[in-house]
C-alpha positions as CSV (number, residue, x, y, z in Angstrom):
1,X,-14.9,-19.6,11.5
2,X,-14.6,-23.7,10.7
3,X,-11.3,-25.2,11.6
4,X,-10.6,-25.6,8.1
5,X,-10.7,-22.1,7.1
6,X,-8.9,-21.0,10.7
7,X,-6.3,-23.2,9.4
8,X,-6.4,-22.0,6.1
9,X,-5.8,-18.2,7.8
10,X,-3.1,-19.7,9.6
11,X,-1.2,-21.0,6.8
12,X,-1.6,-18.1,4.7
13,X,-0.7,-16.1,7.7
14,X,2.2,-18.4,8.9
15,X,3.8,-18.4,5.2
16,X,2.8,-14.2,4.5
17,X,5.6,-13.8,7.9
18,X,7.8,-16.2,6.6
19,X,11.1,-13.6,5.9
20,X,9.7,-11.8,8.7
21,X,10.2,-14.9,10.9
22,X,13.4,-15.7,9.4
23,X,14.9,-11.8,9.8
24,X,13.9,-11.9,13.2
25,X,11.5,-9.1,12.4
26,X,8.7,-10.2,14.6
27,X,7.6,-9.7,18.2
28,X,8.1,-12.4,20.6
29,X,4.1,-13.2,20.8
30,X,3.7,-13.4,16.8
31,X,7.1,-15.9,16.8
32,X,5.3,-18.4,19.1
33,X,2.6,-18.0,16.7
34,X,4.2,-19.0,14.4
35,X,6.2,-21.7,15.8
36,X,2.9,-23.3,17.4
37,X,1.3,-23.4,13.6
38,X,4.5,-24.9,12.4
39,X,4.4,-27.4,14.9
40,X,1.1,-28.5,13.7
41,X,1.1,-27.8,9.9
42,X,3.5,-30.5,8.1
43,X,2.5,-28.2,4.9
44,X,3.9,-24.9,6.5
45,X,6.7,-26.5,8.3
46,X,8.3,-27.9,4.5
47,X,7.8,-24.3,2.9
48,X,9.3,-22.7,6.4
49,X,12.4,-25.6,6.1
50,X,12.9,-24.8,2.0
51,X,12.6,-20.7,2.9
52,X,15.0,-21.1,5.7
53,X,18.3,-23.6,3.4
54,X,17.8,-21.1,0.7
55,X,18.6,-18.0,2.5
56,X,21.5,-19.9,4.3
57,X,22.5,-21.0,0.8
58,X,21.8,-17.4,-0.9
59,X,24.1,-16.6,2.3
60,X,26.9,-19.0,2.2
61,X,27.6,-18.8,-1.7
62,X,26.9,-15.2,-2.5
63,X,29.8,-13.2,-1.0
64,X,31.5,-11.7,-3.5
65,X,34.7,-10.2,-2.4
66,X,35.5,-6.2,-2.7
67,X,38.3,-5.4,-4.0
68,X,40.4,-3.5,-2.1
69,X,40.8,-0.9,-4.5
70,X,37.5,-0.7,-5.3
71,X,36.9,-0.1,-1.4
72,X,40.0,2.3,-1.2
73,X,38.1,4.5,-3.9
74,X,34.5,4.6,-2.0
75,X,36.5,6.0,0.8
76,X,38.4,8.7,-0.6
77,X,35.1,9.7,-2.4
78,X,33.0,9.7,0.6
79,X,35.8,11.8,2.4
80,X,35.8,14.0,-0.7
81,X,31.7,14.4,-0.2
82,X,32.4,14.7,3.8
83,X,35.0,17.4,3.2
84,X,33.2,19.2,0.0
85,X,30.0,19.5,2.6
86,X,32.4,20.8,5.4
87,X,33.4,23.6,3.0
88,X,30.4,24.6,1.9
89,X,28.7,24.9,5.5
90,X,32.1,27.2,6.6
91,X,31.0,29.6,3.5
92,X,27.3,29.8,4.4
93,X,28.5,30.7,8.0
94,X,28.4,34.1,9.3
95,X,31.7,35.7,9.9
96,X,32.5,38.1,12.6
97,X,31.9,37.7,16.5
98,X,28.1,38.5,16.3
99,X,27.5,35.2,14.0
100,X,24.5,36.5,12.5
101,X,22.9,37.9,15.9
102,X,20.4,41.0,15.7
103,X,22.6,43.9,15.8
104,X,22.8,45.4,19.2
105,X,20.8,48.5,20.3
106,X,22.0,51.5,21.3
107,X,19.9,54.4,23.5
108,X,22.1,57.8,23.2
């Protein structure tokens, strides 16, 4: 492979890990990869720098705030769904002191 189309592969590959990179998704080896081809690529390193201030912006001035009733309400409704499961596992059990064992055999 030329160096041209290596560092076309490189690119392509460099900016196909991009979120990856960012998210901290990658293993150590890959990272330096990356970091060597950004290092080298002016190209890259721009796209890498724009990726990297719009996530912190996306970040920064995307938080909407919960209300706190709004929260309130997904609790009691999980605890609802918690408690409704609870219930229904307790019916499905098997009463008595054998719990559902084979019944026990008798010679006589």
């Amino acid at each position: 492979m030329g160096d041209r189309q290596q560092a076309e592969f490189d690119c392509r590959e460099a900016l196909h890990r991009i979120y990856h990179f960012l998210d901290g998704e990658l293993t150590v080896v890959r990272r330096r990869e990356i970091e060597a081809h950004l290092d080298g690529c002016s190209p890259c390193l721009k796209m890498f720098g724009f990726e990297a201030e719009l996530r912190r912006i996306v970040h920064d001035r995307c938080r909407d705030a919960v209300p706190e009733g709004l929260r309130q309400r997904i609790a009691d409704s999980l605890n609802h769904e918690h408690d409704t499961t609870d219930a229904s596992i307790d019916r499905l059990a098997p009463s008595g002191a054998g719990g559902g064992a084979a019944e026990e055999r008798t010679d006589g």
